[in-house]
C-alpha positions as YAML, in Angstrom:
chain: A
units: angstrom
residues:
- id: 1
  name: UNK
  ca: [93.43, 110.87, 109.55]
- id: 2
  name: UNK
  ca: [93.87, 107.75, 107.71]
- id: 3
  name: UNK
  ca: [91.89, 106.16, 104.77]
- id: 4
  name: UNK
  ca: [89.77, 103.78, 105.83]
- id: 5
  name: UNK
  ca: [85.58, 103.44, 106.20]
- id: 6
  name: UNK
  ca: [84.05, 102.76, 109.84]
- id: 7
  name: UNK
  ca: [81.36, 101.11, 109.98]
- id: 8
  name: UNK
  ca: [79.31, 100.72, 113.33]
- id: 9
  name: UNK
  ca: [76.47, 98.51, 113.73]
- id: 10
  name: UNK
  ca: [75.67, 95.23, 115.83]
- id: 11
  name: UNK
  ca: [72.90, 93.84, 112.97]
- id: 12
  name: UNK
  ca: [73.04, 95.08, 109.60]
- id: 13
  name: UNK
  ca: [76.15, 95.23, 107.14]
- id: 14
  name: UNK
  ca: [76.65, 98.32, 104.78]
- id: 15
  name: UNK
  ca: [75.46, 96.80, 101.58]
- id: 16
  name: UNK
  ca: [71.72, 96.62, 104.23]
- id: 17
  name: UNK
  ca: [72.39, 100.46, 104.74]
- id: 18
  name: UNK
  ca: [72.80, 100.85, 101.43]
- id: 19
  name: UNK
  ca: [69.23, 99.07, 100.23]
- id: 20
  name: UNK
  ca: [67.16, 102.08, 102.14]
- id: 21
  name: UNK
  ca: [69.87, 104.89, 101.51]
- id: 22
  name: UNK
  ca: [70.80, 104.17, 98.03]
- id: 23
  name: UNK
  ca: [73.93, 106.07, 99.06]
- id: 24
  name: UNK
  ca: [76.85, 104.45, 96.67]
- id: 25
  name: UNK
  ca: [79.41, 105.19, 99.35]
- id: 26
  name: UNK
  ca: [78.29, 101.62, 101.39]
- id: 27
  name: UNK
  ca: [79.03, 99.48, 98.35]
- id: 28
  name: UNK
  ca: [81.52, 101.57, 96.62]
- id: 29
  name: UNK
  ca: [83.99, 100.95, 99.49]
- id: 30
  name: UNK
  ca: [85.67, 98.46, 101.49]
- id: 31
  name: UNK
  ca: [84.27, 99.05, 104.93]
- id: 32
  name: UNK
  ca: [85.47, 97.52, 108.14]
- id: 33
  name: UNK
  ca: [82.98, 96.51, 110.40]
- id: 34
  name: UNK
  ca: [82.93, 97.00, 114.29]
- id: 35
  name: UNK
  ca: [79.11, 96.13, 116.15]
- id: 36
  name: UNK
  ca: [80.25, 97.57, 119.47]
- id: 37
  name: UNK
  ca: [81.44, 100.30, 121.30]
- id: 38
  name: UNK
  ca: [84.51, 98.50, 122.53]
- id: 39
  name: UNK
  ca: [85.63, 97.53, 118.93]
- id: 40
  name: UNK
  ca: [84.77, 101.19, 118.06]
- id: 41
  name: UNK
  ca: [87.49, 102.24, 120.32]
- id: 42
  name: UNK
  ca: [89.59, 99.79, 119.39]
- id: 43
  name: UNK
  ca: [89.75, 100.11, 116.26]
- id: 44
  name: UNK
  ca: [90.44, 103.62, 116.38]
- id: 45
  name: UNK
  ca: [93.29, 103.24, 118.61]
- id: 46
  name: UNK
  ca: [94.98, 100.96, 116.87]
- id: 47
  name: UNK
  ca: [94.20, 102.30, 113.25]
- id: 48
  name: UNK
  ca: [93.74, 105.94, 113.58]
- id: 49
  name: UNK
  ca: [91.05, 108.23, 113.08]
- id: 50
  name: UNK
  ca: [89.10, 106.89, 109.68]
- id: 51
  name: UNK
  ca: [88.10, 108.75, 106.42]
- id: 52
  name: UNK
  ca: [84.51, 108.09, 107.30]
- id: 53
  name: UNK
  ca: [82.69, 106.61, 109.79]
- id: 54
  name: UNK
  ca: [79.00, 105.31, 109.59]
- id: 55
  name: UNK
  ca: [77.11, 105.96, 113.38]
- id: 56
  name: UNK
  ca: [73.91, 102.87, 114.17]
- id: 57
  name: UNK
  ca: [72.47, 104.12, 117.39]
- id: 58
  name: UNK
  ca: [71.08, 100.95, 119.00]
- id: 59
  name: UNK
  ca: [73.98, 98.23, 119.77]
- id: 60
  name: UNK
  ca: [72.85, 95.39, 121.36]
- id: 61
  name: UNK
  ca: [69.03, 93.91, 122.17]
- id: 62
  name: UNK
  ca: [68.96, 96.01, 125.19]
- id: 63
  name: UNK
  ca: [68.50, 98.92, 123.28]
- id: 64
  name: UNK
  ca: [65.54, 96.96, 121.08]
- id: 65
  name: UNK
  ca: [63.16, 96.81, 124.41]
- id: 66
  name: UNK
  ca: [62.81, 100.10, 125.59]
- id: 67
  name: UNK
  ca: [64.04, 103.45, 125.23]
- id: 68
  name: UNK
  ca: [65.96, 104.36, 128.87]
- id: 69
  name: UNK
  ca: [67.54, 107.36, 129.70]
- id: 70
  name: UNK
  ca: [71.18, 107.35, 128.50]
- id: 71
  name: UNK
  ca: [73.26, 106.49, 131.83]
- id: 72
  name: UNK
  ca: [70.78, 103.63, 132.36]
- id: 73
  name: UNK
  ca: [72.15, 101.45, 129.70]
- id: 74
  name: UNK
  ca: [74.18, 98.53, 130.32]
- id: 75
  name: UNK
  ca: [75.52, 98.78, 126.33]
- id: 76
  name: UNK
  ca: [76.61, 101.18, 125.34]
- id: 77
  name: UNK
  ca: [74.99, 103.36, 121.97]
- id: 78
  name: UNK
  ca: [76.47, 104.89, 118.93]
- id: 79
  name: UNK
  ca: [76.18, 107.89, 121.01]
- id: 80
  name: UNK
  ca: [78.18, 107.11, 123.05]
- id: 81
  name: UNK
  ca: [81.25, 105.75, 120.56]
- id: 82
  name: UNK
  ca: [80.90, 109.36, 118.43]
- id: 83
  name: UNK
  ca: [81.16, 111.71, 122.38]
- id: 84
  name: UNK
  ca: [84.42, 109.10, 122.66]
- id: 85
  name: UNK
  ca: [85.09, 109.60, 119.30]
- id: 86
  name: UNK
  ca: [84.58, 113.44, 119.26]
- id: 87
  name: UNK
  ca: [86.48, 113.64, 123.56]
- id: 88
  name: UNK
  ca: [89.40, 111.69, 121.65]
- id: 89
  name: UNK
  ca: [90.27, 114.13, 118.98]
- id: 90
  name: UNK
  ca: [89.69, 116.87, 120.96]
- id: 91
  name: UNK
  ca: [92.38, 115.38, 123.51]
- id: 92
  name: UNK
  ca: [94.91, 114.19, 121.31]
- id: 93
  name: UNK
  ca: [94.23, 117.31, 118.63]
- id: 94
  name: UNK
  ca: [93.45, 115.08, 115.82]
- id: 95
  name: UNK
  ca: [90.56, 115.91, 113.37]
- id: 96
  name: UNK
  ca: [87.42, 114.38, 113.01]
- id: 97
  name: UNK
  ca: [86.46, 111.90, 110.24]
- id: 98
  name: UNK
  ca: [86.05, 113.77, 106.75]
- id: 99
  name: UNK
  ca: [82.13, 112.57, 106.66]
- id: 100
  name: UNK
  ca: [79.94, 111.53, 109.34]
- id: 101
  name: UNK
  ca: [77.28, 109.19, 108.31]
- id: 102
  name: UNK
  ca: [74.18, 107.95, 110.71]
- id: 103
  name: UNK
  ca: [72.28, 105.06, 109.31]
- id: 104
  name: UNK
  ca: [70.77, 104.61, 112.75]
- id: 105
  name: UNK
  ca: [66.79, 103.72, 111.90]
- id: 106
  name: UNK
  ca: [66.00, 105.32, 115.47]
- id: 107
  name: UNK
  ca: [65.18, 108.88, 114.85]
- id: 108
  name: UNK
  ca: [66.34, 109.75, 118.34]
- id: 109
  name: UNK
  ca: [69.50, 108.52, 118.48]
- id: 110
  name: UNK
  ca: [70.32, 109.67, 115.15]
- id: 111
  name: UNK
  ca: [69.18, 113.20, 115.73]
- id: 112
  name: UNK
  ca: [71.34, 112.95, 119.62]
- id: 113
  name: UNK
  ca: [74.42, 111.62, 117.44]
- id: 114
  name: UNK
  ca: [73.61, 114.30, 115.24]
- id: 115
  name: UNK
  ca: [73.78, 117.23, 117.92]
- id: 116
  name: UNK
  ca: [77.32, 115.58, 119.31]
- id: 117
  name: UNK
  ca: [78.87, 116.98, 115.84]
- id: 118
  name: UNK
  ca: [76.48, 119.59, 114.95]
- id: 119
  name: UNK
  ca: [77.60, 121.24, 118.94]
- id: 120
  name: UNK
  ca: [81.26, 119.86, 117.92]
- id: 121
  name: UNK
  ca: [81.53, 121.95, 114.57]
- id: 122
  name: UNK
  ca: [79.54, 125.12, 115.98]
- id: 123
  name: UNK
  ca: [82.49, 125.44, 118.83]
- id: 124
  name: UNK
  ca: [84.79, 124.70, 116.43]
- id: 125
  name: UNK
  ca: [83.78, 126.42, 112.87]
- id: 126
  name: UNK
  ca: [83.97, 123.15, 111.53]
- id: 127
  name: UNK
  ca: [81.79, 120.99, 109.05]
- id: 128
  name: UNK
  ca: [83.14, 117.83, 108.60]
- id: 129
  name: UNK
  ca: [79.54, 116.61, 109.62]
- id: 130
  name: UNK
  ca: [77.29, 115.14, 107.25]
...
C-alpha cells in the first residue's frame, strides 16, 4: 500500500466533499484527483494501491438522467472502479486501501459500493471499510 489519497469524482473536488461532510480528511490532505473509471485504474496501476480512496457513484451525465440497471451503462460507476479495485487486490494479493470513503450523494450507489466492501471484509475478516 502506498501513501497517497484517491479521490474519484467527475464534478466536485474534495474541498466540495468536504463543505457537506465536514470530514477534515478532504482538506487536511493532498488528494489526487481521477473523474473516471479509466484514470481510476490507471492510477492504481501505475502508483499502487492508495492510503485512502474516496468512492462518487455517478461518473459522467449519463448517470444524471436515469437510473439503469448496472450492465446498461455506457460509463462506467464508482461501482464499478471499487469491484476492479476490490478483483485487483484479491488477484495480485495486495490489501485494500486503509479507509474507504463514499461521498457519492446517490444513496444507491453509495449503499451498492458499500456492500462491494462490506461482502469483501465479511469473506475476509477484514475492516478496512469505512
Amino acid at each position: 500500500m502506498y501513501d497517497y489519497f484517491l479521490f474519484l469524482d467527475d464534478v466536485r473536488i474534495p474541498e466540495d466533499v468536504y463543505n457537506y461532510t465536514f470530514n477534515s480528511i478532504y482538506i487536511k490532505n493532498k488528494w489526487v484527483e481521477v473523474i473516471n473509471f479509466d484514470e481510476f485504474v490507471k492510477c492504481i496501476e501505475l502508483n499502487g494501491v492508495p492510503h485512502t480512496i474516496s468512492f462518487d457513484h455517478d461518473l459522467g451525465f449519463e448517470h444524471y438522467e436515469e437510473q439503469k440497471e448496472y450492465d446498461q451503462y455506457t460509463e462506467k460507476t464508482g461501482y464499478h472502479c471499487a469491484k476492479w479495485l476490490i478483483n485487483h487486490c484479491i488477484d495480485y494479493d495486495l490489501i485494500l486501501p486503509s479507509t474507504i470513503l463514499i461521498h457519492s450523494a446517490n444513496p444507491v450507489g453509495r449503499d451498492n459500493i458499500k456492500s462491494l466492501f462490506d461482502t469483501y471484509n465479511k469473506h475476509f475478516n477484514n475492516d478496512s471499510s469505512k
